[in-house]
Z-matrix of the N, CA and C atoms (Angstrom, degrees):
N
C 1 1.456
C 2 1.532 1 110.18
N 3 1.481 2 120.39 1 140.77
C 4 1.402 3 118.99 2 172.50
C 5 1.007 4 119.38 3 -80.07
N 6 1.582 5 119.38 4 155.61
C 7 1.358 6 122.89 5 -160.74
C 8 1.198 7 109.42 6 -89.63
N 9 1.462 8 115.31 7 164.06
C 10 1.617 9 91.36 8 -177.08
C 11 1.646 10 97.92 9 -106.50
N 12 1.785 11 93.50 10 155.83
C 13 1.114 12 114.88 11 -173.37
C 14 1.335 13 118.09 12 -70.81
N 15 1.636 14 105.49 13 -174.45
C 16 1.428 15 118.09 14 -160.30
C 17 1.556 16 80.75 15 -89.48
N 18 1.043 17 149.74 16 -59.07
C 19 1.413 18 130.01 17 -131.09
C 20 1.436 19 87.79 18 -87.00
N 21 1.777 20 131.72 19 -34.21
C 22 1.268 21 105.16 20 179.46
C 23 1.194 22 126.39 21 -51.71
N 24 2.024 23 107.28 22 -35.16
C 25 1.941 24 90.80 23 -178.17
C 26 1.303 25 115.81 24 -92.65
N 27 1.501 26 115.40 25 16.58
C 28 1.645 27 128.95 26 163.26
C 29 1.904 28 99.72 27 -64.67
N 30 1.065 29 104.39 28 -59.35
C 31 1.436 30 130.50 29 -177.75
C 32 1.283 31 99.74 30 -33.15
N 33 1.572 32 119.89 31 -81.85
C 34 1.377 33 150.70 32 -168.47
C 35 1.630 34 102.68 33 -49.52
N 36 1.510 35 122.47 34 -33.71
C 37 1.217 36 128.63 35 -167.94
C 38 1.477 37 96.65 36 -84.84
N 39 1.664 38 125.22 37 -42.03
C 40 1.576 39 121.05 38 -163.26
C 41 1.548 40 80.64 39 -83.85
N 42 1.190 41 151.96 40 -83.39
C 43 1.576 42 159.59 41 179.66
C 44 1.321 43 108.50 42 7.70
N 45 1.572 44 108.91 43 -56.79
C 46 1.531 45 118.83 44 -163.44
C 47 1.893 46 110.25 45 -92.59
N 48 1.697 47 99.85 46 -3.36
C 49 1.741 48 87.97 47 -175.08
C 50 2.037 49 84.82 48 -104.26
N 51 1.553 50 110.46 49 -31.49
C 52 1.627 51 98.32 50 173.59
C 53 1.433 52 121.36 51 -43.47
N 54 1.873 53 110.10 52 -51.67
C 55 1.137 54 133.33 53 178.08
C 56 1.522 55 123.73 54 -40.62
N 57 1.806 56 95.54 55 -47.17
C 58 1.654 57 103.65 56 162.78
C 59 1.649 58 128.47 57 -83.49
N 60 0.977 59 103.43 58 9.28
C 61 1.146 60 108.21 59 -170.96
C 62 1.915 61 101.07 60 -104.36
N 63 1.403 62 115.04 61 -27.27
C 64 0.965 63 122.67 62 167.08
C 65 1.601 64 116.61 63 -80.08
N 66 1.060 65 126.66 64 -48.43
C 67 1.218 66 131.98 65 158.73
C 68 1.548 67 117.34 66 -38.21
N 69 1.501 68 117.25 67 -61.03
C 70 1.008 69 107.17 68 -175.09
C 71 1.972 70 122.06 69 -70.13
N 72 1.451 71 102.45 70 -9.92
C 73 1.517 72 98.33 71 -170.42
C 74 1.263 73 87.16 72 -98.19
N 75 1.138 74 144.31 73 -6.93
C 76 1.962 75 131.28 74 167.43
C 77 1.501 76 105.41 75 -76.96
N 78 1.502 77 119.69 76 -59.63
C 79 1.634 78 112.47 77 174.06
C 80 1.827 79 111.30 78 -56.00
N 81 1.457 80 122.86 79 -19.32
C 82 1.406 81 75.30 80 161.91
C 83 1.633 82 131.39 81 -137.33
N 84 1.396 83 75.51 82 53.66
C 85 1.886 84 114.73 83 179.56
C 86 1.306 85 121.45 84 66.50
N 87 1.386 86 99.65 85 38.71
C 88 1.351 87 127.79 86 179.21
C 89 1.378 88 126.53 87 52.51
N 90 1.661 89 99.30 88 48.87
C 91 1.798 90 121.40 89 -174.71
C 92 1.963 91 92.98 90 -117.01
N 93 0.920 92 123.37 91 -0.63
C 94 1.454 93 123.68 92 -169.77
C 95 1.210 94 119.98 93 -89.79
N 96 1.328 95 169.96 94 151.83
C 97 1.652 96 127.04 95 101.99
C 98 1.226 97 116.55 96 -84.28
N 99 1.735 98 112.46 97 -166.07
C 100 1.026 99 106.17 98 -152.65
C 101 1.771 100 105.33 99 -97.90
N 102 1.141 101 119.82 100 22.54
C 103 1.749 102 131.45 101 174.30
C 104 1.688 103 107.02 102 -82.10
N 105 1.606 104 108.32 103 -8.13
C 106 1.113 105 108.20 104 -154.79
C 107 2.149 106 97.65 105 -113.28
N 108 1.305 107 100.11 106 -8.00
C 109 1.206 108 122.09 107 169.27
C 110 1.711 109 120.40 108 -76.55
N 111 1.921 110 126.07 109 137.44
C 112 1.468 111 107.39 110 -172.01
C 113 1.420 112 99.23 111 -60.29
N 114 1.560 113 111.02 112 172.54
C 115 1.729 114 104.98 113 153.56
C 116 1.342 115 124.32 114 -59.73
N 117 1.530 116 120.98 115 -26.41
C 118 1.525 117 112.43 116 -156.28
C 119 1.968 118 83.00 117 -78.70
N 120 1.181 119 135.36 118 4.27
C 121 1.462 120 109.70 119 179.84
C 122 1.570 121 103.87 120 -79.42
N 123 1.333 122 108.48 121 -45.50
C 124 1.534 123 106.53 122 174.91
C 125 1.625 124 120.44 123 -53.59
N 126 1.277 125 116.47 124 -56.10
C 127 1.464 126 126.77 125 152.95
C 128 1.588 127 110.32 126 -14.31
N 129 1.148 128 106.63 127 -73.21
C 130 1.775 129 110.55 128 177.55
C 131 1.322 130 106.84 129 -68.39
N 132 1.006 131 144.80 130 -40.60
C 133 1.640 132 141.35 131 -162.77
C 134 1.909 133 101.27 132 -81.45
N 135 1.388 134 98.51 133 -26.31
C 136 1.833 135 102.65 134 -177.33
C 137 1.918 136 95.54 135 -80.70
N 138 1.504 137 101.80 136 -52.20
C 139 1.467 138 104.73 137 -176.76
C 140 2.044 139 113.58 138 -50.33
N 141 0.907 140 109.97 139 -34.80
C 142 1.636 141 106.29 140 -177.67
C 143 1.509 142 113.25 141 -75.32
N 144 1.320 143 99.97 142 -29.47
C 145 1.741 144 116.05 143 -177.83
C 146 1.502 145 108.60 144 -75.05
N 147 1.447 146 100.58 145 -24.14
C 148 1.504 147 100.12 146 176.47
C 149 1.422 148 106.97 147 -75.99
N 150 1.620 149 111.97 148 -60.51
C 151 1.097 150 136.38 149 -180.00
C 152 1.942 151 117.87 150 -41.63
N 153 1.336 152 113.33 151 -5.74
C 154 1.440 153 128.38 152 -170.44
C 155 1.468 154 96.07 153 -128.47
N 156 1.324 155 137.00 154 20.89
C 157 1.111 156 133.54 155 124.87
C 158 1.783 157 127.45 156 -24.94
N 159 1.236 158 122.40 157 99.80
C 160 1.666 159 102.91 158 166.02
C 161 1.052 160 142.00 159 -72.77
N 162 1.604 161 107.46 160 52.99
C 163 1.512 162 119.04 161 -165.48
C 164 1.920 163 99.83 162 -144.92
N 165 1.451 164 100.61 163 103.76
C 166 1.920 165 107.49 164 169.35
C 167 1.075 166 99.98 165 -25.75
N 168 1.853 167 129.46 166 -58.00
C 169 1.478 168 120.93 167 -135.96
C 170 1.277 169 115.17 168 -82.32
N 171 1.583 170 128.24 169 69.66
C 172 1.387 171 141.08 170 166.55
C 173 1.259 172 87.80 171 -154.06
N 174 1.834 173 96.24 172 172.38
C 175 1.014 174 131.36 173 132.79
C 176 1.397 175 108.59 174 -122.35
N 177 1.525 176 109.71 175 -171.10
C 178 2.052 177 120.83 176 164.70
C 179 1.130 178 107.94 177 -152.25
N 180 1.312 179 140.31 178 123.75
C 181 1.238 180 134.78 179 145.38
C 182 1.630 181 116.05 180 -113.64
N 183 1.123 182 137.67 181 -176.91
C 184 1.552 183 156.52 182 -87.43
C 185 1.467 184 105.16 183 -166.86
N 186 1.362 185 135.45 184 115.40
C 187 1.564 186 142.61 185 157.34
C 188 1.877 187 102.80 186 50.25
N 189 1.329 188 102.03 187 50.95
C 190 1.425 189 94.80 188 168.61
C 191 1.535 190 122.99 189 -93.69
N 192 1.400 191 127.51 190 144.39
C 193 1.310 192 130.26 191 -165.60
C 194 1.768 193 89.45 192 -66.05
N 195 1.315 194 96.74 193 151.98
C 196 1.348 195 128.58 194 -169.30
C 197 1.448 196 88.95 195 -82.25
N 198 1.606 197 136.31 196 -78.94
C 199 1.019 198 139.46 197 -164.73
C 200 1.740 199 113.51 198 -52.00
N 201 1.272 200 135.70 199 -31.16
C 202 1.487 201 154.74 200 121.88
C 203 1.203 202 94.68 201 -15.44
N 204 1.435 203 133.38 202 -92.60
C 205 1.099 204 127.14 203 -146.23
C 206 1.992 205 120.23 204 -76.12
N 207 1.219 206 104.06 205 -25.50
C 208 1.618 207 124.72 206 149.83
C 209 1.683 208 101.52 207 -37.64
N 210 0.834 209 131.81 208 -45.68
C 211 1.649 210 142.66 209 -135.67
C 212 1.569 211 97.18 210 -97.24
N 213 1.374 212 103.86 211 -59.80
C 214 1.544 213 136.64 212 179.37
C 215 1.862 214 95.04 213 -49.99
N 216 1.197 215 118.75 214 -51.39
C 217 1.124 216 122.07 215 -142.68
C 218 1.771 217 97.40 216 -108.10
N 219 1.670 218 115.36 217 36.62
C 220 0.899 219 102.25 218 -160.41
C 221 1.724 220 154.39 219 -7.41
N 222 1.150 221 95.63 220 69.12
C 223 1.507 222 128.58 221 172.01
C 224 1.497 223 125.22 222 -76.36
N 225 1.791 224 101.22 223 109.07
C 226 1.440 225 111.62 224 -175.33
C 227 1.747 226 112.73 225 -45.45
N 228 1.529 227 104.68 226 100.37
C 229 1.517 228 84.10 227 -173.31
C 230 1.868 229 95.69 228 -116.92
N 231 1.161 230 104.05 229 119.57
C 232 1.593 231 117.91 230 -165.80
C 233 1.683 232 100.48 231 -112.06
N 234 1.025 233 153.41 232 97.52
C 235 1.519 234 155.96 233 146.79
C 236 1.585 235 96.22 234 96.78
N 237 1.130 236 130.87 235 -154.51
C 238 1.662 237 138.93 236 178.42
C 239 2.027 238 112.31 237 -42.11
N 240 1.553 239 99.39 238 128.98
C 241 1.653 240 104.34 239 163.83
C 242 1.277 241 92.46 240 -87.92
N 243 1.861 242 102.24 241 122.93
C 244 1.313 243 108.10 242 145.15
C 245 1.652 244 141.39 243 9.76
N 246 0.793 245 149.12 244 112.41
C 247 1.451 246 140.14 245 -155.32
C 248 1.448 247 100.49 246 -95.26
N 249 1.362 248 129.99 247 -22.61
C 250 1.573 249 104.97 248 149.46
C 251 1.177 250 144.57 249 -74.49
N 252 1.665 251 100.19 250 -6.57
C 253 1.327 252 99.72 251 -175.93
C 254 1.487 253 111.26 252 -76.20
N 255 1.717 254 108.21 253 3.19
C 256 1.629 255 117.15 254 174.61
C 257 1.837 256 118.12 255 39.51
N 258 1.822 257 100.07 256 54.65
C 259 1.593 258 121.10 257 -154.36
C 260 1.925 259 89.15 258 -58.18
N 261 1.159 260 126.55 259 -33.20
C 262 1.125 261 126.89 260 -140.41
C 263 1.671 262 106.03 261 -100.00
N 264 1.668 263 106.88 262 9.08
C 265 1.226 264 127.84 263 -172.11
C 266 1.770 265 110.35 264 -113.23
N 267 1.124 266 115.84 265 171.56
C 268 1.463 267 113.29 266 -178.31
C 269 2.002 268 114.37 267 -117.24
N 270 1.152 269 105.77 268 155.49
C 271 1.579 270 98.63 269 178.33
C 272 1.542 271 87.41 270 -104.66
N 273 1.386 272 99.77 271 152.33
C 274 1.302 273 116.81 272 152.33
C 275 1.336 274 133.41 273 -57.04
N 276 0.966 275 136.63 274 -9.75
C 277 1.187 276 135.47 275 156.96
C 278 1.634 277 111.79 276 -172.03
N 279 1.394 278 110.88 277 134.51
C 280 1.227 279 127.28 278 176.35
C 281 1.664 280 122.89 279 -105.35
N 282 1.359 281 102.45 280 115.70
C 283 1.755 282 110.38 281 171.61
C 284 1.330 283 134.81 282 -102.03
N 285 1.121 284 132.98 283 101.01
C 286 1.541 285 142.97 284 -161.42
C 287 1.522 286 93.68 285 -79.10
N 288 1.568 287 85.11 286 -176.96
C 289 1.233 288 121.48 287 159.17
C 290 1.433 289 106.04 288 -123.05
N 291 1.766 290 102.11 289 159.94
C 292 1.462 291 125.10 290 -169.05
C 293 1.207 292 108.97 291 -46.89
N 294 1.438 293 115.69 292 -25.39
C 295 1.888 294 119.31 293 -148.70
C 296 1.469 295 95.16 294 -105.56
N 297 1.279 296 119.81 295 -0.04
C 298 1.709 297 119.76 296 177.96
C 299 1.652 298 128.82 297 102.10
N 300 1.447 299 90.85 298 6.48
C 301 1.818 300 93.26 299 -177.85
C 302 1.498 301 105.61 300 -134.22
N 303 1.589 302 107.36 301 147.55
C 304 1.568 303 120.93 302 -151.21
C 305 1.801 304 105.14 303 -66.26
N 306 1.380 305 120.27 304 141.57
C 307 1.265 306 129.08 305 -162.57
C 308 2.076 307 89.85 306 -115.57
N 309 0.726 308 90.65 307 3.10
C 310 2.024 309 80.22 308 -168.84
C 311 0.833 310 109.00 309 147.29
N 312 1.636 311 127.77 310 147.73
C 313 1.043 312 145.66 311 176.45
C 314 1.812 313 113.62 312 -105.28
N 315 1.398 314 119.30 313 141.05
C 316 1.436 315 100.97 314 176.87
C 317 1.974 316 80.25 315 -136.26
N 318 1.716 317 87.62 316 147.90
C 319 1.438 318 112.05 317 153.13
C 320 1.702 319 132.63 318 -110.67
N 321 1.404 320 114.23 319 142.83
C 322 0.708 321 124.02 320 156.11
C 323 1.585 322 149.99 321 -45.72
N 324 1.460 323 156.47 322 164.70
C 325 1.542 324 137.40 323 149.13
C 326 1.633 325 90.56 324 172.84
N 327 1.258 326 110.53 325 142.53
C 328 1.337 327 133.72 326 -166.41
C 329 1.688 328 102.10 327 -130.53
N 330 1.360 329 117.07 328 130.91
C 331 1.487 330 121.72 329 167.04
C 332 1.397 331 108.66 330 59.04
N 333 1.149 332 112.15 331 51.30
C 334 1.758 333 109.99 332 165.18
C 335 1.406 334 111.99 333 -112.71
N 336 1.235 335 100.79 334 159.75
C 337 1.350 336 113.21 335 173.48
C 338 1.635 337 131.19 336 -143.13
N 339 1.711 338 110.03 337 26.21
C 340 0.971 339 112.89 338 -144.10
C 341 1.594 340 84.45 339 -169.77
N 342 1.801 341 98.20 340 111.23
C 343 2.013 342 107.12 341 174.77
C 344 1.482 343 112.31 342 -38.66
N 345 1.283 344 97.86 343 -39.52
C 346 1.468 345 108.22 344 -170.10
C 347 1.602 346 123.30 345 -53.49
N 348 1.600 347 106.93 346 -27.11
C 349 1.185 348 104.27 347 -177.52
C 350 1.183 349 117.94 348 -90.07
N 351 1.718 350 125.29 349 -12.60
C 352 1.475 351 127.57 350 149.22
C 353 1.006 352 128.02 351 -90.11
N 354 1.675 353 120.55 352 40.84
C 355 1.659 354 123.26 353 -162.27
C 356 1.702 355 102.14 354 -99.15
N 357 1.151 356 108.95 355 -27.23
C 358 1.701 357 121.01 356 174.69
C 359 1.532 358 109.19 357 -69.87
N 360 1.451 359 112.14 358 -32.71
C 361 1.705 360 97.74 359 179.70
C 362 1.245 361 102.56 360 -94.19
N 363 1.768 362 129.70 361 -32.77
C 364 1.546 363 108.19 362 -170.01
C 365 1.785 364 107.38 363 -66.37
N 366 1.584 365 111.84 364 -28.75
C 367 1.163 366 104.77 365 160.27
C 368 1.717 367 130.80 366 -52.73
N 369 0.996 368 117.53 367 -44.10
C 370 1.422 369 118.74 368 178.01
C 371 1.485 370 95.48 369 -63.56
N 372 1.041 371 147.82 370 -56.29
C 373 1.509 372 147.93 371 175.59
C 374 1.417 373 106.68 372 -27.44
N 375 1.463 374 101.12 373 -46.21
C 376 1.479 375 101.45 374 -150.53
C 377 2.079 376 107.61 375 -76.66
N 378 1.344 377 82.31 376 -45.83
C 379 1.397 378 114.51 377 170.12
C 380 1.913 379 104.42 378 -41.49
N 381 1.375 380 101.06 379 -71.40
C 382 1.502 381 114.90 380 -175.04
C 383 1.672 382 111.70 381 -45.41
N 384 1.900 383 105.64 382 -52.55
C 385 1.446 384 102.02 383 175.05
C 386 1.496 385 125.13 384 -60.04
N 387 0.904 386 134.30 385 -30.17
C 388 1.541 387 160.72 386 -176.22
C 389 1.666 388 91.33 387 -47.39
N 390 1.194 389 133.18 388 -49.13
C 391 1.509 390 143.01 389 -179.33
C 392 1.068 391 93.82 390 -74.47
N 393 1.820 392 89.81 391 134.90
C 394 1.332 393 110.99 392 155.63
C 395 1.633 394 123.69 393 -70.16
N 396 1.200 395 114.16 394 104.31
C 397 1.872 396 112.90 395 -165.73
C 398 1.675 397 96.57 396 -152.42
N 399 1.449 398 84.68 397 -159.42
C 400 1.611 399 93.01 398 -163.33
C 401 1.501 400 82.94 399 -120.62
N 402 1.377 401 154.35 400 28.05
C 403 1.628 402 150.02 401 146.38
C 404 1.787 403 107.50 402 -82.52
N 405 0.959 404 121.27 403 118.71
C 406 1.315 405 139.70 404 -150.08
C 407 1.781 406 118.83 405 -121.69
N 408 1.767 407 96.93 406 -10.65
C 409 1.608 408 121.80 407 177.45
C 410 1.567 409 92.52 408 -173.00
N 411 1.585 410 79.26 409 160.15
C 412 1.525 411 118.06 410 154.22
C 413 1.616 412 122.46 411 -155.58
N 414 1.416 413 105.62 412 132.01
C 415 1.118 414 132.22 413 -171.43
C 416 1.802 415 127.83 414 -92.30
N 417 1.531 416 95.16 415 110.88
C 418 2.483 417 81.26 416 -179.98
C 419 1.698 418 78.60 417 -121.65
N 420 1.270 419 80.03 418 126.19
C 421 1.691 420 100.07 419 171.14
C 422 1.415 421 101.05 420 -111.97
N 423 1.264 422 142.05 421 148.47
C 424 1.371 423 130.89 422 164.37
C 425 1.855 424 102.24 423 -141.89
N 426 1.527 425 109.17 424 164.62
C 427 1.321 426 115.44 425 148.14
C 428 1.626 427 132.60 426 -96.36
N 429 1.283 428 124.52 427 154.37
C 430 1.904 429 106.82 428 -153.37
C 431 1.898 430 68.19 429 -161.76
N 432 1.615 431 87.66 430 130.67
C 433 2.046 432 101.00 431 163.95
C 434 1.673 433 88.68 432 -139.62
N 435 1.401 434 94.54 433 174.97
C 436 1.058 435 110.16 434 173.31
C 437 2.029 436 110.99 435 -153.83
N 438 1.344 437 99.72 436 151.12
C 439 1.780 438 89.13 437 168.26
C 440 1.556 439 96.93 438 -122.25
N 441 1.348 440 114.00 439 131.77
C 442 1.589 441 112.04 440 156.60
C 443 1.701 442 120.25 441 -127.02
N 444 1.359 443 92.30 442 113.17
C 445 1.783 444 92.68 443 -178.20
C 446 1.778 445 123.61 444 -62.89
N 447 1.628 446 103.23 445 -5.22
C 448 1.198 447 98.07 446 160.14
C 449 1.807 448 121.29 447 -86.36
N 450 0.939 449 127.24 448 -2.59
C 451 1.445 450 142.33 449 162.75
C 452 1.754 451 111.63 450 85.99
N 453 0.645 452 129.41 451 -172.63
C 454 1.943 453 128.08 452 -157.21
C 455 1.663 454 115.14 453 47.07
N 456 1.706 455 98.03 454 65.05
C 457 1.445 456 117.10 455 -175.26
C 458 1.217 457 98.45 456 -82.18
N 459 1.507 458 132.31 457 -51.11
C 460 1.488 459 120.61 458 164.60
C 461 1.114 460 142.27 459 -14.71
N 462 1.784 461 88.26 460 -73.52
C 463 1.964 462 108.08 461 173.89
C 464 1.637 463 121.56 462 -54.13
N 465 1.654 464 102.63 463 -30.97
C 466 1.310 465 117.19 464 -172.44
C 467 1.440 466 109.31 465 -69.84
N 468 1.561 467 116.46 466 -49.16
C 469 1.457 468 113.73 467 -169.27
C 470 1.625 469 112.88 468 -83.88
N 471 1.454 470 109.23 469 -16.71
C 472 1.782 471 103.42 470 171.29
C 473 1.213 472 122.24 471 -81.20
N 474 1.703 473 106.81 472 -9.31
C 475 1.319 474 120.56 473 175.50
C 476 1.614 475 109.61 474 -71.97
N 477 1.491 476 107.65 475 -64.92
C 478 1.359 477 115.22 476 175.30
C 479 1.519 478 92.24 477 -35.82
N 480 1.684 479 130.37 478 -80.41
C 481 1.371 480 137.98 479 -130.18
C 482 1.792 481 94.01 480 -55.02
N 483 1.665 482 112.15 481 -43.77
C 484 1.657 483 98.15 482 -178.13
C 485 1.258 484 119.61 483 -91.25
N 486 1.532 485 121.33 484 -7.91
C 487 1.620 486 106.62 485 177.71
C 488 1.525 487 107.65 486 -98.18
N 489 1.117 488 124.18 487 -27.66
C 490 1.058 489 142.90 488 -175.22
C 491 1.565 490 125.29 489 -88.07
N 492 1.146 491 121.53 490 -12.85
C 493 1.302 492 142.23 491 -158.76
C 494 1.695 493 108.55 492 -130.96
N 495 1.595 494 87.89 493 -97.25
C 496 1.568 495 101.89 494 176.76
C 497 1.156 496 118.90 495 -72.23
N 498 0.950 497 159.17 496 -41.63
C 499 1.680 498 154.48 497 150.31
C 500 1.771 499 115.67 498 -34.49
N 501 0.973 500 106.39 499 -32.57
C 502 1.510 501 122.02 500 176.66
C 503 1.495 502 101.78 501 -75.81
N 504 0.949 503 103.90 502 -68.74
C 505 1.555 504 108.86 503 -175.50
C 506 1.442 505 120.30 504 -54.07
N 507 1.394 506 117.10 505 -44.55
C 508 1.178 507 110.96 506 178.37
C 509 1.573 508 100.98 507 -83.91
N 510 0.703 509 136.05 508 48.21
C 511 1.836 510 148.59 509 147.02
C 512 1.024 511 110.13 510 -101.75
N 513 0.995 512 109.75 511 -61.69
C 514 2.107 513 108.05 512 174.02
C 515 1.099 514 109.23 513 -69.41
N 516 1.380 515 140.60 514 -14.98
C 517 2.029 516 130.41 515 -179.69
C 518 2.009 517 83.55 516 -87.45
N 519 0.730 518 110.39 517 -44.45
C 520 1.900 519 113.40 518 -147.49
C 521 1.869 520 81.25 519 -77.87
N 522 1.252 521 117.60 520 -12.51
C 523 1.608 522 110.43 521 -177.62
C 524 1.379 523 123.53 522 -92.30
N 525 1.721 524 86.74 523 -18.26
C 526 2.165 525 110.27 524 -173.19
C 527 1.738 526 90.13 525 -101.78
N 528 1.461 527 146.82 526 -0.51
C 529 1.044 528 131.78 527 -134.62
C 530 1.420 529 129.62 528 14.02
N 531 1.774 530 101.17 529 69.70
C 532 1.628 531 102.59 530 157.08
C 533 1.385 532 108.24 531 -125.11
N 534 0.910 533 85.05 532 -152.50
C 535 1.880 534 96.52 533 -165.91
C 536 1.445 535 105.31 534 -124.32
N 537 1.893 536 137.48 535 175.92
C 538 0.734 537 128.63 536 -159.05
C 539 1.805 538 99.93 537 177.63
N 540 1.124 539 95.13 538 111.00
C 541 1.564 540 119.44 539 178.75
C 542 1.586 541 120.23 540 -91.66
N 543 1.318 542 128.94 541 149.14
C 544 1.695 543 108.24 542 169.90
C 545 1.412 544 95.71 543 -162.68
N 546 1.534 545 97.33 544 146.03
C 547 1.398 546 122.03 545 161.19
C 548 1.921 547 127.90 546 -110.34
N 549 0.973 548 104.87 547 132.64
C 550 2.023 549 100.31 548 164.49
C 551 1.534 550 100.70 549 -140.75
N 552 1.626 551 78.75 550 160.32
C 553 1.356 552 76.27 551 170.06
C 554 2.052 553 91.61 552 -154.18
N 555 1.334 554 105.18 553 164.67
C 556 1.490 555 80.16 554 -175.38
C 557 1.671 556 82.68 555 -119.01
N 558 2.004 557 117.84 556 162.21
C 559 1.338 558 108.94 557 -116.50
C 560 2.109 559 66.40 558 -135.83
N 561 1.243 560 105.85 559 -31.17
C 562 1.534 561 91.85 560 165.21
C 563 1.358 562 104.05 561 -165.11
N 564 1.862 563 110.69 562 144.79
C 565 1.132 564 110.37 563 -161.43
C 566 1.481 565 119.76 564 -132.61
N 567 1.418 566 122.93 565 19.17
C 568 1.156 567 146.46 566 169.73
C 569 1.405 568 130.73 567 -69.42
N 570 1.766 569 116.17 568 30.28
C 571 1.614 570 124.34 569 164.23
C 572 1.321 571 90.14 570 -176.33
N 573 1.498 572 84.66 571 143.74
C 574 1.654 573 111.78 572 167.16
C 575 1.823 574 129.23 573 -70.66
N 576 1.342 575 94.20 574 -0.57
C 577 1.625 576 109.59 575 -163.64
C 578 2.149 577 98.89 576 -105.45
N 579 1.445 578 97.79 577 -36.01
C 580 1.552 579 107.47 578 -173.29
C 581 1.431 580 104.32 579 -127.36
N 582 1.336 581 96.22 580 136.86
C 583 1.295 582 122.52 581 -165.12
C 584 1.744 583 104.01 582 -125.35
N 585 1.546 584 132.41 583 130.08
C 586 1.386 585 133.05 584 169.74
C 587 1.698 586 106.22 585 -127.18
N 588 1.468 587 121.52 586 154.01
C 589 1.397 588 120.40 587 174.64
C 590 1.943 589 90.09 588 -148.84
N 591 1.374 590 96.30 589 159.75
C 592 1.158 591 133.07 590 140.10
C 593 1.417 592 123.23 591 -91.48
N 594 1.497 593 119.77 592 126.86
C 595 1.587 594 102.99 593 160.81
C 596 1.553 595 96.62 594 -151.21
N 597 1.828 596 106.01 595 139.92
C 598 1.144 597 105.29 596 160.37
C 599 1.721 598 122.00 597 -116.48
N 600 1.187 599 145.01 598 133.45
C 601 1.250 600 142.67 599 172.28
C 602 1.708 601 122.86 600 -85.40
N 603 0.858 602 144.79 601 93.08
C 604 1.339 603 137.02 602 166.53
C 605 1.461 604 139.89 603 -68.73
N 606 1.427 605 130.20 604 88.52
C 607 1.326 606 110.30 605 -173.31
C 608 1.298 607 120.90 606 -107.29
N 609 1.334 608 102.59 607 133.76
C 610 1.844 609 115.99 608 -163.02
C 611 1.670 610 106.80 609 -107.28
N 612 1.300 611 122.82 610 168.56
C 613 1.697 612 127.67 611 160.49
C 614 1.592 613 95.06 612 -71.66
């Protein structure tokens, strides 16, 4: 059976933060968004979307230690892990393969607006790929809104998402020689003043 691809769990990652984002503005009678939600709701709403894949060859589980999952993923581990790879910390969600050893790591982040606040996980990514193992990506998907009372909230936040985001990022993968995939999607689009996105990034060997 073929494995499933990167853009499906690109897919599964934008699917499950839209999904919460809808969820969360019906529970709270549609006075909420979804910045106002913990992260672990997105976490779970990305994890089922993964998990509804029509393909056996995964599994996923939930806040597993990094240094564990190094181990799992037979990973040359010779004297000290890297100190970004922050071994002693957990990812938000872990994706195998069928046969029992870790396929990628994806992170979480809710309401950012600022590289900086996913600069600790694309680092751990970067860190993690660098090993010789059987993890093959890692994934920071986040949600990012914005309100601007001068209006062209749209233009403003896809702007940020590629100069600020994706252009950045793929400077640092194209600098480690990796690679670098991306998804958005914007999650509601009914005023010129507020702006919402999904985005997930994937970086692979």
């Amino acid at each position: 059976m073929a494995k499933i691809t990167k853009n499906e769990i690109l897919d599964a990652c934008i699917i499950g933060i839209n999904n919460s984002f809808k969820e969360y503005l019906k529970w709270s009678g549609g006075t909420d968004w979804l910045w106002k939600a913990p992260e672990y709701f997105l976490t779970v709403n990305i994890a089922k979307e993964l998990w509804s894949i029509k393909n056996p060859a995964k599994f996923i589980t939930l806040e597993d230690n990094i240094h564990s999952t190094l181990k799992e993923a037979d990973a040359k581990i010779k004297g000290k892990i890297e100190t970004k790879a922050r071994a002693n910390g957990r990812s938000d969600i872990l994706f195998w393969w069928a046969k029992g050893t870790p396929r990628g790591i994806i992170e979480v982040k809710n309401g950012i607006y600022q590289k900086k606040h996913i600069q600790e996980d694309l680092d751990r990514i970067y860190a993690i790929l660098k090993k010789d193992s059987t993890i093959e990506f890692g994934v920071v998907t986040f949600y990012i809104d914005r309100h601007f009372t001068s209006g062209y909230a749209t233009k403003k936040i896809e702007t940020r998402i590629k100069e600020k985001f994706l252009e950045e990022i793929q400077k640092e993968t194209h600098s480690k020689s990796l690679k670098m995939k991306k998804k958005t999607k914007q999650v509601i689009d009914n005023s010129d003043i507020d702006a919402a996105y999904a985005v997930a990034i994937m970086i692979y060997k």
